[in-house]
Each structure stands twice: as C-alpha cells, then as structure tokens.
Kinemage of the C-alpha trace (Angstrom):
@kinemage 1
@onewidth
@group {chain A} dominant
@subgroup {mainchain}
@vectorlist {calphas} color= white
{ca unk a 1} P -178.141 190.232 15.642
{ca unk a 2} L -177.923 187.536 17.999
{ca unk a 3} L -179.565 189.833 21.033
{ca unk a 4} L -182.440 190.420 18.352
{ca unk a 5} L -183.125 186.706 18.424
{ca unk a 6} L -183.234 186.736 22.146
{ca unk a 7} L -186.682 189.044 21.804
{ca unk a 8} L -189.473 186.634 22.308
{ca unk a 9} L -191.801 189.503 20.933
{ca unk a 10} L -189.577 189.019 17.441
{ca unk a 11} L -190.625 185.102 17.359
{ca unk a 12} L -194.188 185.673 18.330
{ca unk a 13} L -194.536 188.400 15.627
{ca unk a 14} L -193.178 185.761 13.308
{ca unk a 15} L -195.686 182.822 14.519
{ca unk a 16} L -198.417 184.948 14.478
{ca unk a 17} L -197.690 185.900 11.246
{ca unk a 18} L -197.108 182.149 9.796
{ca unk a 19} L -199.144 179.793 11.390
{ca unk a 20} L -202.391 181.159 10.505
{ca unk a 21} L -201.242 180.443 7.065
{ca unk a 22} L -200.224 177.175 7.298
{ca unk a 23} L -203.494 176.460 9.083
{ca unk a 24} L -205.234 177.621 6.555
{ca unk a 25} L -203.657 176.134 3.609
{ca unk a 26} L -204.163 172.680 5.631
{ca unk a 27} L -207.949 172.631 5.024
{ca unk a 28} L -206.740 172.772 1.065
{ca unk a 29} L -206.427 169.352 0.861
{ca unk a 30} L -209.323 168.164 3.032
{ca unk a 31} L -211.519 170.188 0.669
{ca unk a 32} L -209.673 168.247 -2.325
{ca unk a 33} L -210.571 165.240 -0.865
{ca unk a 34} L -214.147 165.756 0.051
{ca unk a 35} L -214.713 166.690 -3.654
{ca unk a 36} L -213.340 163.231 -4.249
{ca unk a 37} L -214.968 161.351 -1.811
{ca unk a 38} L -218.276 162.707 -2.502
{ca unk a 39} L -218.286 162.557 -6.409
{ca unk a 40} L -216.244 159.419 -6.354
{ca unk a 41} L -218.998 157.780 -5.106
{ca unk a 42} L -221.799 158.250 -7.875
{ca unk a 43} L -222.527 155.945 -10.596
{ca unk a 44} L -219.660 156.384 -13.225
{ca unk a 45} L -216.119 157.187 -12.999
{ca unk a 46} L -216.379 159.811 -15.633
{ca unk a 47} L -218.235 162.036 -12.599
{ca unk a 48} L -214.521 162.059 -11.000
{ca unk a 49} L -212.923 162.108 -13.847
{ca unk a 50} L -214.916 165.109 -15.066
{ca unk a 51} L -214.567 167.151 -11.925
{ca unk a 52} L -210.807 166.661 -11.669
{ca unk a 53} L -210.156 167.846 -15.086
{ca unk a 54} L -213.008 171.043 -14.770
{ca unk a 55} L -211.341 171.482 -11.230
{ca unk a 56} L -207.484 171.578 -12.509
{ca unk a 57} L -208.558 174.294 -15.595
{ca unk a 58} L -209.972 176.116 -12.539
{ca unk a 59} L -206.862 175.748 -10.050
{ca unk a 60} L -204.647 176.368 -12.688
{ca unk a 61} L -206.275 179.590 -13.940
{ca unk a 62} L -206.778 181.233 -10.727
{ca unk a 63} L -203.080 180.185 -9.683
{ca unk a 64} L -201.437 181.834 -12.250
{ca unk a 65} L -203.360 185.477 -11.181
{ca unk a 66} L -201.865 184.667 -7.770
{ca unk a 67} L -200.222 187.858 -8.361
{ca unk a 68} L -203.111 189.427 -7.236
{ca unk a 69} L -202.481 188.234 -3.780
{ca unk a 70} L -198.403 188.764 -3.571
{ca unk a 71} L -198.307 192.358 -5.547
{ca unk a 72} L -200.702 193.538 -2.758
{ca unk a 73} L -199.491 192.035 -0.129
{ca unk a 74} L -195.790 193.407 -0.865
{ca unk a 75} L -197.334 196.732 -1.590
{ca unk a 76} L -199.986 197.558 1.367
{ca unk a 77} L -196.835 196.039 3.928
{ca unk a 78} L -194.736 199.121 2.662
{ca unk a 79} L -198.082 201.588 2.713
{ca unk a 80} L -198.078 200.211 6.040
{ca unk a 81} L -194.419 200.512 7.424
{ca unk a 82} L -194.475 203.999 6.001
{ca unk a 83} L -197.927 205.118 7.537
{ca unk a 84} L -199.134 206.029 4.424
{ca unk a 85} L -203.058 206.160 4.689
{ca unk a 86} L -203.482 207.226 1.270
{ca unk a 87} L -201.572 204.438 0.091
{ca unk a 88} L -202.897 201.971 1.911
{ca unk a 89} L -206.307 202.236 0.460
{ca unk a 90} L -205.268 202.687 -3.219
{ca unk a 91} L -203.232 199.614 -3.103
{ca unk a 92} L -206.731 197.933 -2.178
{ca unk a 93} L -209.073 200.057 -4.894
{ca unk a 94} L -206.376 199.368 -7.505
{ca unk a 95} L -206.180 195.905 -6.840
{ca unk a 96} L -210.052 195.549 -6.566
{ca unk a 97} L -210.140 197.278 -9.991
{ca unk a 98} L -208.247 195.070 -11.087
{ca unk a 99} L -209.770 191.609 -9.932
{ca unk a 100} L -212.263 193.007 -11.105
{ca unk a 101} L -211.322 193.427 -14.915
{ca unk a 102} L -209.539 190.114 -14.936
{ca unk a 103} L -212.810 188.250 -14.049
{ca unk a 104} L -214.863 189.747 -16.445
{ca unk a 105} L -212.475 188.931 -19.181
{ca unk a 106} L -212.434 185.152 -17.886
{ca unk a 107} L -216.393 185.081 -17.923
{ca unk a 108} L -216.659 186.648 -21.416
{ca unk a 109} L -213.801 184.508 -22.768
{ca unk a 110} L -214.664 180.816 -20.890
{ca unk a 111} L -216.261 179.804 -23.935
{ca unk a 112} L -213.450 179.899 -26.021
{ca unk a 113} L -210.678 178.484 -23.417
{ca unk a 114} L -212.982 175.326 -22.778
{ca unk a 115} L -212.891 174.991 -26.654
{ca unk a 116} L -209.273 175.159 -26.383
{ca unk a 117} L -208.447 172.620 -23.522
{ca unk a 118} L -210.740 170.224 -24.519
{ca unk a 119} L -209.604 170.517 -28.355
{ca unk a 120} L -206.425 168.921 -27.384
{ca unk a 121} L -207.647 166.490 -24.481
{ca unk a 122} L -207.230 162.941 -24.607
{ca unk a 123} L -210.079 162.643 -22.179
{ca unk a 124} L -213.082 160.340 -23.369
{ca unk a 125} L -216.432 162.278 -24.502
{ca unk a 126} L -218.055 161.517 -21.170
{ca unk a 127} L -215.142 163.249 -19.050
{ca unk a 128} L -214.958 165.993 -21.228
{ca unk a 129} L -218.821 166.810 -21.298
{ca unk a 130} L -218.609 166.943 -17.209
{ca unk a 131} L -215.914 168.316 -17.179
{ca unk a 132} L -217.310 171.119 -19.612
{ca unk a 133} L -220.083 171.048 -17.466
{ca unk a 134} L -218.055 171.951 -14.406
{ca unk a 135} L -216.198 174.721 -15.489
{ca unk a 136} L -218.731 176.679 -16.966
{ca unk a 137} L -220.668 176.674 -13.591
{ca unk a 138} L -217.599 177.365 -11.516
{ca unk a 139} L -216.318 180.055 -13.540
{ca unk a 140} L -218.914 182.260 -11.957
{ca unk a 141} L -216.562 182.924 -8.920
{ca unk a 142} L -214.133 184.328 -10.940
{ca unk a 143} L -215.241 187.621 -9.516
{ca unk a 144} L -215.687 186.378 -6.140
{ca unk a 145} L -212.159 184.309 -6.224
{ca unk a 146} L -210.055 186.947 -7.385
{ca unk a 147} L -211.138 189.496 -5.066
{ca unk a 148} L -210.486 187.343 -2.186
{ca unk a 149} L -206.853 187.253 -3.743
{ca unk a 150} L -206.791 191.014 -3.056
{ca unk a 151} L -208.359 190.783 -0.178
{ca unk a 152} L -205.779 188.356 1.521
{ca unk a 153} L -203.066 189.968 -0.020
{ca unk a 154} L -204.196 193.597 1.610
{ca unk a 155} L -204.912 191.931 5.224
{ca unk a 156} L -201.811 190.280 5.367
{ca unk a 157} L -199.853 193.320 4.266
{ca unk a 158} L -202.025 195.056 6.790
{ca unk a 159} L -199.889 192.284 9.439
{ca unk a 160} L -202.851 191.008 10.098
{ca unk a 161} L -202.624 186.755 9.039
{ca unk a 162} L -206.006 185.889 11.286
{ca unk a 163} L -208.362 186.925 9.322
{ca unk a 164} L -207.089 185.421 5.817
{ca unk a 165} L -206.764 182.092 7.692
{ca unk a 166} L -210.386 182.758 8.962
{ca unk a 167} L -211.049 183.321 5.437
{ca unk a 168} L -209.576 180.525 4.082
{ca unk a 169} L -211.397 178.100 6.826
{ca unk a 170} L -215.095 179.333 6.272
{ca unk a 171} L -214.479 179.370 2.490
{ca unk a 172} L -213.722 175.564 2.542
{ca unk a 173} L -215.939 174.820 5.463
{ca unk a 174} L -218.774 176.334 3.265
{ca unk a 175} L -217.673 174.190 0.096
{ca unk a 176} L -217.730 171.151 2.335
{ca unk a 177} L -220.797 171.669 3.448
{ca unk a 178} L -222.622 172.561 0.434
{ca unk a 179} L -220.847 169.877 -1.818
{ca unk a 180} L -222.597 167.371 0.419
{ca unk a 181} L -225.593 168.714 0.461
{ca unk a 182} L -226.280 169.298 -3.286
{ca unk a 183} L -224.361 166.202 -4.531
{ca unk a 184} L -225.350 163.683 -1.896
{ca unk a 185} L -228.669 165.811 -0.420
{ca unk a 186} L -230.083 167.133 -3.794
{ca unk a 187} L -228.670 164.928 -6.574
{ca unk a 188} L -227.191 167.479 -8.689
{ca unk a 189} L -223.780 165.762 -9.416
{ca unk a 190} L -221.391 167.620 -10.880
{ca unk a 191} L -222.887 170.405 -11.343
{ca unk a 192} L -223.689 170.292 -7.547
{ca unk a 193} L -220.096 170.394 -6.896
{ca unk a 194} L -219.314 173.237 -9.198
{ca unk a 195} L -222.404 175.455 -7.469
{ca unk a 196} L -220.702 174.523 -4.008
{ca unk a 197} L -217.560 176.227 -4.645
{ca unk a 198} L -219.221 179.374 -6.696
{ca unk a 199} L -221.674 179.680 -3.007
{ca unk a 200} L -218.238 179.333 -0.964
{ca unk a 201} L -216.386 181.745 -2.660
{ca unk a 202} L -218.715 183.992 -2.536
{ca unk a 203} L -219.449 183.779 0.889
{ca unk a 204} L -215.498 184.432 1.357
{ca unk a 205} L -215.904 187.587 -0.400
{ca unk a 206} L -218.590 188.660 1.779
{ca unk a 207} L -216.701 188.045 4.716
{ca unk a 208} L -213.460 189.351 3.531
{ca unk a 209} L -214.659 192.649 2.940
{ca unk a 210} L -216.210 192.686 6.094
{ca unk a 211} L -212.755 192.064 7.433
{ca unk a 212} L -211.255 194.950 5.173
{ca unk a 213} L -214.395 197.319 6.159
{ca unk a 214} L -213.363 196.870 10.272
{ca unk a 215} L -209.451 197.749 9.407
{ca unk a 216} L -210.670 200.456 7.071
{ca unk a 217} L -212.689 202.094 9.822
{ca unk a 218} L -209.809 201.326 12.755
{ca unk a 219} L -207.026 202.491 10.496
{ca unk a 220} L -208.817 206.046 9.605
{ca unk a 221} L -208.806 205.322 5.959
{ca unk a 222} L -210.044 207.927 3.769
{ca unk a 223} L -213.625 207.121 2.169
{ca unk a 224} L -213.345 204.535 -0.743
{ca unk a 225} L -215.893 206.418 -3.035
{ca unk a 226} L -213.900 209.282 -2.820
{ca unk a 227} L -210.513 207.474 -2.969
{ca unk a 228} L -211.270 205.572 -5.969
{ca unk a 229} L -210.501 207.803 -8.896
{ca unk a 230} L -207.678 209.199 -7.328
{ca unk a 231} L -206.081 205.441 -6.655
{ca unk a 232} L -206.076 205.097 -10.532
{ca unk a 233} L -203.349 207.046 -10.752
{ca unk a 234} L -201.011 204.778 -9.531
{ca unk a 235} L -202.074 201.803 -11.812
{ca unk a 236} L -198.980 201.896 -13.795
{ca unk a 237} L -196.704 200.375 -11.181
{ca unk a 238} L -199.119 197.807 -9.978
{ca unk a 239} L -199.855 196.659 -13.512
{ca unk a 240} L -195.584 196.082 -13.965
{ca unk a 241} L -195.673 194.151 -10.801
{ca unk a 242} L -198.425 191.712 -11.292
{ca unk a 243} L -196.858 191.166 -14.787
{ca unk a 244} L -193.453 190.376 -13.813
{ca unk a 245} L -195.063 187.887 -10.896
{ca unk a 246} L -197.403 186.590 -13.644
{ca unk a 247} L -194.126 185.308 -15.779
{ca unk a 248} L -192.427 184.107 -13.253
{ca unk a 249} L -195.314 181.950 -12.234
{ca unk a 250} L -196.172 180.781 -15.178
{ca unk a 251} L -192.572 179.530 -15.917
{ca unk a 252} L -192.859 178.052 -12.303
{ca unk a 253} L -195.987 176.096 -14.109
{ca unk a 254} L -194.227 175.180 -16.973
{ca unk a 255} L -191.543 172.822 -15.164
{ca unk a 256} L -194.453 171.731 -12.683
{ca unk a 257} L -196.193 170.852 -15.925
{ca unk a 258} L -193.746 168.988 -17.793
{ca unk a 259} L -191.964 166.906 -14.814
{ca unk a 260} L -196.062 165.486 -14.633
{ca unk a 261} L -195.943 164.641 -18.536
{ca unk a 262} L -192.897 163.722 -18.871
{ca unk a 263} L -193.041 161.559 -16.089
{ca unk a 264} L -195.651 160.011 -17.933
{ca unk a 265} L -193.844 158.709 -20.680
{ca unk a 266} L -191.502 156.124 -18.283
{ca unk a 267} L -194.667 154.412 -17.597
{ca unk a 268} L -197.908 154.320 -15.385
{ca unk a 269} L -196.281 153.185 -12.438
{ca unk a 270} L -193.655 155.703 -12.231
{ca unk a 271} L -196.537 158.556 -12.899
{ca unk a 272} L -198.038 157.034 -10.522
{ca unk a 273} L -195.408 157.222 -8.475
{ca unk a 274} L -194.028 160.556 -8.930
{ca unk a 275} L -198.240 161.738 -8.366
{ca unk a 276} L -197.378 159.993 -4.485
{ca unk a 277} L -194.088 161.745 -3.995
{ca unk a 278} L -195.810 165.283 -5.169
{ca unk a 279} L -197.368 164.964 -2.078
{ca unk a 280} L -194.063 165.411 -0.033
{ca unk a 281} L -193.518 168.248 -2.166
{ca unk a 282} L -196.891 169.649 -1.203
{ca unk a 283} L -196.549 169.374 2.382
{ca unk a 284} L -193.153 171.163 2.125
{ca unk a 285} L -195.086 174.085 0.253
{ca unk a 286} L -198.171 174.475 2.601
{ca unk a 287} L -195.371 174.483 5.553
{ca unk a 288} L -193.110 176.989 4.272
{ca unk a 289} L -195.615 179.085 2.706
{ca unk a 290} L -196.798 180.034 6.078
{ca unk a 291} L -193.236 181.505 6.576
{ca unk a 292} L -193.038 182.990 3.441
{ca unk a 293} L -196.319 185.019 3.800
{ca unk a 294} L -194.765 186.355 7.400
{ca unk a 295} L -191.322 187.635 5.620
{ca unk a 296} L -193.356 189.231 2.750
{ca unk a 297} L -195.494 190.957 5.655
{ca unk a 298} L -192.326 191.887 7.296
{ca unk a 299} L -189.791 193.059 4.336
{ca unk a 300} L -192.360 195.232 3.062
{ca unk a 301} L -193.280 196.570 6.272
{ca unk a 302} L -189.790 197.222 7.269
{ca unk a 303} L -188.931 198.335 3.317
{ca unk a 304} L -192.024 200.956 4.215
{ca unk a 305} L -190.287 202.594 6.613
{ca unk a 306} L -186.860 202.311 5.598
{ca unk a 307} L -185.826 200.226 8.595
{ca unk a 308} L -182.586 198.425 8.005
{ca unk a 309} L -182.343 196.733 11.738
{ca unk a 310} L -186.099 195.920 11.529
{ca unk a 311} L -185.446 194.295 7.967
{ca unk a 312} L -182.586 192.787 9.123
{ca unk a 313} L -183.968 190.858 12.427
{ca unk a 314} L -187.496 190.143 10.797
{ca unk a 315} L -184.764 188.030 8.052
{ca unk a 316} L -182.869 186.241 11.090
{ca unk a 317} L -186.068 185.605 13.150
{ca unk a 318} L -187.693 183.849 9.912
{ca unk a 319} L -184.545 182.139 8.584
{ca unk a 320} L -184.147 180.265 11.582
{ca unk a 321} L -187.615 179.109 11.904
{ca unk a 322} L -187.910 177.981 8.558
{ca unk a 323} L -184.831 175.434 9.512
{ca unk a 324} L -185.784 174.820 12.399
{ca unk a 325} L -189.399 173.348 10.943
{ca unk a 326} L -187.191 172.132 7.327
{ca unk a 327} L -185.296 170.306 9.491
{ca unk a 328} L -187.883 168.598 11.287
{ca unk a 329} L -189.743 168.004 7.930
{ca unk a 330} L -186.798 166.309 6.430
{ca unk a 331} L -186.420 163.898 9.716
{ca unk a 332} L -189.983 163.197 9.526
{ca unk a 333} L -189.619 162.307 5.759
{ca unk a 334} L -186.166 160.407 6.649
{ca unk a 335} L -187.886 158.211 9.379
{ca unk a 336} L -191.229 157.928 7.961
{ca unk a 337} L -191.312 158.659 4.802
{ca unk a 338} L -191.877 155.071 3.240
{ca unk a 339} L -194.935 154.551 5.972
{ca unk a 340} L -196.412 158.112 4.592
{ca unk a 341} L -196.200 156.231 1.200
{ca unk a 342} L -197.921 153.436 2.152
{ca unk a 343} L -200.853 155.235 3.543
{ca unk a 344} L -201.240 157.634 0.205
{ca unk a 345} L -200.833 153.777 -2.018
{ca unk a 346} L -201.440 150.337 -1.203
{ca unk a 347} L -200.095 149.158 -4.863
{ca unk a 348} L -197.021 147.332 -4.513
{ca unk a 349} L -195.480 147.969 -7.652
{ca unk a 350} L -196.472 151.898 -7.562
{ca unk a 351} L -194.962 151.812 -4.049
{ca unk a 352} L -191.697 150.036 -5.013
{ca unk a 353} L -190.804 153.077 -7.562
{ca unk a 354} L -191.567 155.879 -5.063
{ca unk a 355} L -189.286 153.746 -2.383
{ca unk a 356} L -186.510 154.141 -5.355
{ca unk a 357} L -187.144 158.370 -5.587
{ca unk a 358} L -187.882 158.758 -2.069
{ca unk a 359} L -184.262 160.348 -1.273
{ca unk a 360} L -184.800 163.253 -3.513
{ca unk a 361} L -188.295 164.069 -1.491
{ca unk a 362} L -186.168 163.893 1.767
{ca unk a 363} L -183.626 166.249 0.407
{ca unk a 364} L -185.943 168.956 -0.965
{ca unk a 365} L -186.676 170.567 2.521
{ca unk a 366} L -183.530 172.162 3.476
{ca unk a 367} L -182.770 172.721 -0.521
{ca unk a 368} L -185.885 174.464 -0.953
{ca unk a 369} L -186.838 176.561 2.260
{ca unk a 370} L -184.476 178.843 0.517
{ca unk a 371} L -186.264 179.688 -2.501
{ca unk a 372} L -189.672 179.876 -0.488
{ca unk a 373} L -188.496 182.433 2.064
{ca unk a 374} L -186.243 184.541 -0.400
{ca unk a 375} L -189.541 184.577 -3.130
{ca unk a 376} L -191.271 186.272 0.533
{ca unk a 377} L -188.354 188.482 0.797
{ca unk a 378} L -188.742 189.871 -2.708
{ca unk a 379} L -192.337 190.067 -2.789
{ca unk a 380} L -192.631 192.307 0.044
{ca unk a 381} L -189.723 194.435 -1.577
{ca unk a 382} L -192.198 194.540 -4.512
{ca unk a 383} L -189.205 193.439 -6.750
{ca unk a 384} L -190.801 191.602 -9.786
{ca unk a 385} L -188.201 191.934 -12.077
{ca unk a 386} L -185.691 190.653 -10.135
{ca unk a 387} L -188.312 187.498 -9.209
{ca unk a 388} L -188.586 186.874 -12.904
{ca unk a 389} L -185.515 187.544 -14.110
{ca unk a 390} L -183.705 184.748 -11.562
{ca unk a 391} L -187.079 182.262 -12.249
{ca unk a 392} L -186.081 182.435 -16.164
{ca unk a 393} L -182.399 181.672 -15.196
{ca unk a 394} L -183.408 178.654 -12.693
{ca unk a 395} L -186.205 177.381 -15.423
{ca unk a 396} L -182.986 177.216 -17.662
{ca unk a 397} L -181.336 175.161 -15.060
{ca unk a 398} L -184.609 173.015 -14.722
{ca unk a 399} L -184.550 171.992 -17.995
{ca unk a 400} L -180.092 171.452 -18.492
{ca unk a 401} L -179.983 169.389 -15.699
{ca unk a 402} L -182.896 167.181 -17.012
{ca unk a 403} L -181.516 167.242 -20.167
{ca unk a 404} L -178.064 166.183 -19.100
{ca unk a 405} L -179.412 163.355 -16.457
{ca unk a 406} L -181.854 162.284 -18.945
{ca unk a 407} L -180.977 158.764 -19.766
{ca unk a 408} L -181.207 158.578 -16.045
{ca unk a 409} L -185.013 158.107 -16.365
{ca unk a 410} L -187.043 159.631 -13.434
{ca unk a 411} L -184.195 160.032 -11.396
{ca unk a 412} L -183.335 163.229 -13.955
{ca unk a 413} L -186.447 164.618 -13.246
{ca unk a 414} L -186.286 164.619 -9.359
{ca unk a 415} L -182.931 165.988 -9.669
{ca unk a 416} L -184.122 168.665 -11.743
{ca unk a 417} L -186.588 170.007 -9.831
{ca unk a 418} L -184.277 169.363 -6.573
{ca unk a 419} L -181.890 171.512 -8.887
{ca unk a 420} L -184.222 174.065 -9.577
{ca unk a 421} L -185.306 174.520 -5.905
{ca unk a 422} L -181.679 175.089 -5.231
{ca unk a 423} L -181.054 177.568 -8.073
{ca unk a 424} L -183.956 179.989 -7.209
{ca unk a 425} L -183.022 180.445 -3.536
{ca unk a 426} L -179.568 180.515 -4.965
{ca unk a 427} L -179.822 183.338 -7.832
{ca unk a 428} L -182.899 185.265 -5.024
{ca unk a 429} L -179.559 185.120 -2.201
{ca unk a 430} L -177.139 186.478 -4.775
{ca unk a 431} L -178.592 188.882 -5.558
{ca unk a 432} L -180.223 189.764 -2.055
{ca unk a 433} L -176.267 190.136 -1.125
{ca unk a 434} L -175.443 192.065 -3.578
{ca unk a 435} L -178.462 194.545 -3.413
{ca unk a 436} L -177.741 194.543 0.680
{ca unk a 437} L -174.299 195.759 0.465
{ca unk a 438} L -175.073 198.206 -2.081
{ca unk a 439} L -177.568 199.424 0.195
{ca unk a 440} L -180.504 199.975 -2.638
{ca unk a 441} L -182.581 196.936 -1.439
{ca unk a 442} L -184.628 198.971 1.526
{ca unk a 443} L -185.610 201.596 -1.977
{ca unk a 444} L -189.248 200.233 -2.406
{ca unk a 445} L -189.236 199.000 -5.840
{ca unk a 446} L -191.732 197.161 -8.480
C-alpha cells in the first residue's frame, strides 16, 4: 500500500478528480449572495424575504432528487471500469427518462405543494405572495435542473470532473448575470430573479449535453435513438437505487431540519447563532464533497472492473487527502475561527453565543470527513440499502443523544449532530470492513 502512495499519477488522478468540484461548489454561495444583494436592495424587505422562502422550497426540492446525480454517477463509474458501452449509455437514457418524469410531475403538481407550504407558514401575506410568486416562475427548470443532475452524475462517472465544474461555473455565472440585469436593469423584482435562474439552468442543460454529445461520440457509444428502448429494460435497478438514496436523504433533511427549529425555540440569538456556525459546517461540506465525488468516481470504476488493488489504493490515496485538508480545516477553524465569526456578524450578543458553540464547529472536520468519503465509497458501489439502512441507525443516534443532552440547551444539539457525523462514517466503516473481508464488496450492487 504504502509504494501505491508513492505514485504521483495516484494523487493527481485524485486532484483532478476533486478540485474541480470543490471549485465549483464555491461559486454556490457567491450566487446565494448575489440573489441577496441584489433583491435586498429594493423597496421592502418582504422582496428578500419572499425570495428566500420561494428559493429554500426550490433548494430543498431539487436536493432531495439529488439521487439523480449519485445513482448515476455510481452506476456509469462501474459501466466504465468494466468497458461496458452498452451500459454506459443506458445508465444516461434511463436516468434522462427519469429526470424527465420527475419534472413533469413537479410542474403538474406545484400548485398544490405551494398550497401546502404556505398553508402552514408563519410568513406575513406579503412574503408569502412573493414568495408564491417565485416559485411558480422557477419551477420551470425543473426539467432543465434535474437533467443537469444526470448529466453531472454521468460525466463524473465517465472520470471526467472538468466539465461538471465547467457546468456548475457558467450555470451561476449566467444567473449572476441575468439576476442583475432583470432585477436591477429591467425592474422585474422577484420575478426577475426567479426568470434568472430558469435562463441559467437552462443554459446548463444546453451545455451539458453538449459535453455528454463529445464523450458520446469519443467513447463509440451506440446511437441514443436506437439505445433508448432497449435501456428501459434495466429501469428496475435504477429505480431501487434512487429510492434507497432518496430515504436516506431525506432523513439526512430531517435532523438538518429540526436542529434549525429547534434551535429556534432557545431564542433569537442562539438561532441566530447556530445560522453563523452552519456556515463552518458548510465550508466543511463544499471541501469534502470534492473528495467524495473523486472516491465515488473511483470505487465504481474500480467495482466495474473488479479491481481489488485499484479499489484499494484509490481508498488510501483519498483517505489521506481528505485529512490532510480536515486537518488543515480544523486549524484554520481553531486559529481563526472567532475572526470568521466576526466577519459573517457584527452583533455582539449573536456573536457571544456562537463564541460559546464554536468548539463543536472545530471538532466536526476530522469527525465528519469520515462519513463524507465513506457515503462516496458506497455510492460508487451503488449500495443504497446499505446507505439507508446505517442513515436510519445514525438518525436514531441524532435524535438519543439530543434527547439525553437536552437540558443542555444548544450545546445538545451541536453534540448531536457532531454525534451523528461520527455515527454515519462509523456504521458506513463497519460495515465497509466487514463487506471487505468477506470479499462481496467489489460485487456491483444497488
């Protein structure tokens, strides 16, 4: 193993794997803050307010059909590492098909979930009509959105991480762009905004299959008219996938979702503060996703074509990075942290309580690279079940230890979720073991 490690080819794979992704997931933000920045300056707070809540319905909904990025990216990485040409396009036609389906059930049924949300919002009337207004212009790129899901998730399985970051980049360059001009340019407020995104995604979608078209061609593909009612066939295990990564990310939602309300009940300045120390969290995530989307690339690849050694040196070359760059991130958060504070809030009392939780943020690095890099190891495997079987066990653990710690205040919620960062890379490395030394985990799976 440790001659493996000496092959600089082994770390560049791994870079050039990563680091697109993390580049890419850096202009996330920036776009978040543009939105801000631009609406936040009109008239009325309610504008803001409005596109926050009709943006987070948006996020939220997309996030959770995230599976249509992982379950093809774990699945075209094994078409791959086996050479399988055949497979390689229907994992892409399937998943199309798919997208596909899942936005037209989102357009027909926006109506209704709108009705829904807003039923039981304590929003005022004004934030709720722009709000309103907002979603049911941006749920136009529901078609757009979730194909670029499968698109990313097919490139990347195809090793290939330059062209989803170039993806990512124009997508939000585009919004940018556009939220300027018809916001600040035209006047069209929120609805401006909302039109931005629907333009950007689209554009993505144009691009990305531009991308797919030049790998289709290079790789010798058979024709995707042809190909397309023969890739049906194989529905049945994509379908079990996606659900068993659907679950699990919807529990991962659920304790997401109730440390933010429940944090709210100990009182605005500890929301506020725990909203500041998400941050930390976030910067964590948009680091170590970048390593997580090279081991899914790699597993799969090296599950594809039943490489043990391959498997086993694409897990050692990862591993260490992701410590090496935890490690740095929990320094950086150690020496810095309360300055990185104080630039994200310049309320004293807000910035007192996030001084006071601050250790937990500086801990979660090195607890939590584990969990990121194992849920990349699984995902390429294409093993759902076990994904959502361990999420269900750590979600149990979420919600013990919070119970336990609870008179505790906030401090049992950042323990929780420090706790439940531990316990999925925890259950995800038992059972990696124990599938390793039964040697059943290279036996592609979903």
């Amino acid at each position: 193993m440790l001659p493996a490690l000496q092959q600089k080819a082994l770390h560049l794979r791994v870079f050039s794997l990563a680091f697109p992704m993390v580049l890419s997931n850096i202009t996330v933000p920036l776009l978040g803050l543009v939105d801000a920045a631009v609406i936040g300056h009109l008239e009325h707070a309610w504008y803001l307010g409005g596109v926050a809540v009709g943006s987070t319905m948006i996020a939220v909904t997309f996030w959770l059909l995230g599976f249509l990025r992982m379950a093809t990216t774990g699945l075209t990485a094994q078409a791959w590492g086996a050479e399988n040409k055949t497979g390689l396009a229907n994992v892409f036609l399937q998943g199309l098909s798919l997208a596909w389906l899942l936005a037209l059930v989102i357009v027909v049924l926006h109506p209704f979930i709108a009705d829904a949300v807003f039923s039981v919002s304590d929003a005022s009337e004004q934030v709720k009509y722009y709000a309103e207004q907002y979603f049911s212009v941006r749920i136009w790129s529901a078609p757009a959105a979730l194909t670029n899901l499968v698109i990313m998730g097919w490139l990347l399985g195809a090793q290939n991480a330059r062209k989803p970051m170039t993806l990512v980049i124009v997508v939000n360059a585009v919004n940018i762009v556009l939220d300027l001009l018809f916001v600040v340019g035209f006047g069209w407020k929120v609805e401006g905004a909302a039109a931005a995104s629907v333009i950007a995604d689209y554009t993505g979608m144009v691009l990305g299959l531009y991308f797919v078209a030049g790998t289709w061609k290079a790789s010798s593909l058979p024709s995707p008219l042809a190909q397309w009612k023969k890739a049906s066939s194989g529905m049945g295990r994509l379908l079990k996938l996606n659900r068993d990564i659907f679950l699990r990310s919807l529990c991962l939602q659920l304790a997401f979702t109730f440390m933010t309300f429940q944090g709210a009940t100990l009182g605005d300045d500890v929301v506020a503060a725990n909203a500041v120390l998400m941050n930390f969290l976030m910067l964590v995530s948009f680091a170590m996703d970048g390593f997580a989307y090279a081991m899914e690339a790699m597993v799969g690849k090296a599950v594809g074509a039943k490489n043990r050694e391959e498997l086993l040196t694409s897990l050692a070359a990862t591993t260490l990075w992701s410590f090496v760059i935890s490690l740095l991130i929990t320094l950086g958060f150690l020496l810095g942290g309360q300055g990185i504070v104080g630039l994200i809030s310049d309320i004293p009392a807000v910035r007192e309580q996030a001084f006071i939780y601050l250790p937990w943020l500086v801990a979660m690095p090195l607890v939590s690279m584990w969990c990121f890099l194992l849920d990349g190891v699984f995902i390429g495997a294409t093993r759902g079940r076990e994904m959502r079987n361990t999420m269900f066990m750590s979600m149990g653990g979420f919600f013990s230890i919070w119970w336990l710690l609870s008179g505790y205040g906030n401090h049992a919620l950042w323990a929780a979720m420090l706790g439940f960062m531990a316990l999925r890379g925890l259950t995800l490395a038992l059972l990696f073991t124990y599938q390793w030394r039964r040697n059943t985990f290279l036996a592609a799976h979903a």
